[in-house]
C-alpha positions in Angstrom: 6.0 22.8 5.3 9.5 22.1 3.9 10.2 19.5 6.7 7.2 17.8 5.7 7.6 18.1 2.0 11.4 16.5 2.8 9.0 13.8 4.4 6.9 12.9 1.6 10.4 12.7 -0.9 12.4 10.8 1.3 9.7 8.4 3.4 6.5 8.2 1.3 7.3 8.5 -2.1 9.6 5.7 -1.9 7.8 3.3 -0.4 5.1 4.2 -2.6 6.6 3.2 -5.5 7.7 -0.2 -4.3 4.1 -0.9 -4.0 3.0 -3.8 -6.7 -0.3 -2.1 -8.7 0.7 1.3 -8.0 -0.4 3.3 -11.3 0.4 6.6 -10.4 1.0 9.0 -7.5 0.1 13.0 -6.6 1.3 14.8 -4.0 -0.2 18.6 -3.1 0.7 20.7 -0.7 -0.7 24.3 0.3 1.9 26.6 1.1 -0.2 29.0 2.6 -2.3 26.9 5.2 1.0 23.9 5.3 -1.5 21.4 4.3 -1.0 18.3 1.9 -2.9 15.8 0.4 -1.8 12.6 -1.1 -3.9 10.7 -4.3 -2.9 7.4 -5.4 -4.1 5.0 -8.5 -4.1 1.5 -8.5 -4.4 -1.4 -10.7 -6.9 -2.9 -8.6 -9.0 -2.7 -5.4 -6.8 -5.5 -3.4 -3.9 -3.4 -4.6 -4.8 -0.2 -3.0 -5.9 -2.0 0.1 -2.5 -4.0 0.5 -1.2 -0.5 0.4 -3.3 1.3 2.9 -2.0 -1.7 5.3 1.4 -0.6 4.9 1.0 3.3 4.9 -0.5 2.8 8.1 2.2 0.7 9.3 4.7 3.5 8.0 2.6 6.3 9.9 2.7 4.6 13.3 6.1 3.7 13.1 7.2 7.7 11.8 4.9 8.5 15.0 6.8 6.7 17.3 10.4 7.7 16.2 9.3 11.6 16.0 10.2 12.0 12.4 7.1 13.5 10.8 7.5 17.0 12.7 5.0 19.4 13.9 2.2 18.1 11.4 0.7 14.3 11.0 0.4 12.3 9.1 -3.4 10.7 8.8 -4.5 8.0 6.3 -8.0 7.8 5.4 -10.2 4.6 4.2 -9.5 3.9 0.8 -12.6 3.7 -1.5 -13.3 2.6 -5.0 -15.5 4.1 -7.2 -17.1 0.9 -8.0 -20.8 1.3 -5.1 
């Protein structure tokens, strides 16, 4: 869990914030089961999907070099709360 929660400070966060629209960012973990969840708000719906593009890119790239540990990483579909 530490390993990955060095991953999220030093990899994702980071890039994260150099995202244009992001509004806010939260990052759980559960020590118990070494689970984590990311939730991110954007400004707007082109926003959030520019972003997805380039988390993915970030998670295949981390997959190749090795550097995400035992765990993975896994990015879901983003979705708007507008039907």
């Amino acid at each position: 869990m530490d390993r990955g929660a060095s991953f999220v400070r030093e990899k994702i966060a980071p890039s994260a914030r150099q995202q244009p629209g992001i509004v806010a960012a939260y990052w759980l973990a559960d020590r118990s089961s070494g689970r984590g969840l990311a939730v991110t708000i954007w400004e707007s719906e082109g926003a959030m999907l520019a972003a997805d593009a380039v988390a993915r890119e970030t998670a295949r790239t981390e997959k190749e070099k090795g550097s995400m540990g035992e765990g993975s990483i896994r990015t879901s579909r983003p979705s708007s709360l507008r039907g």
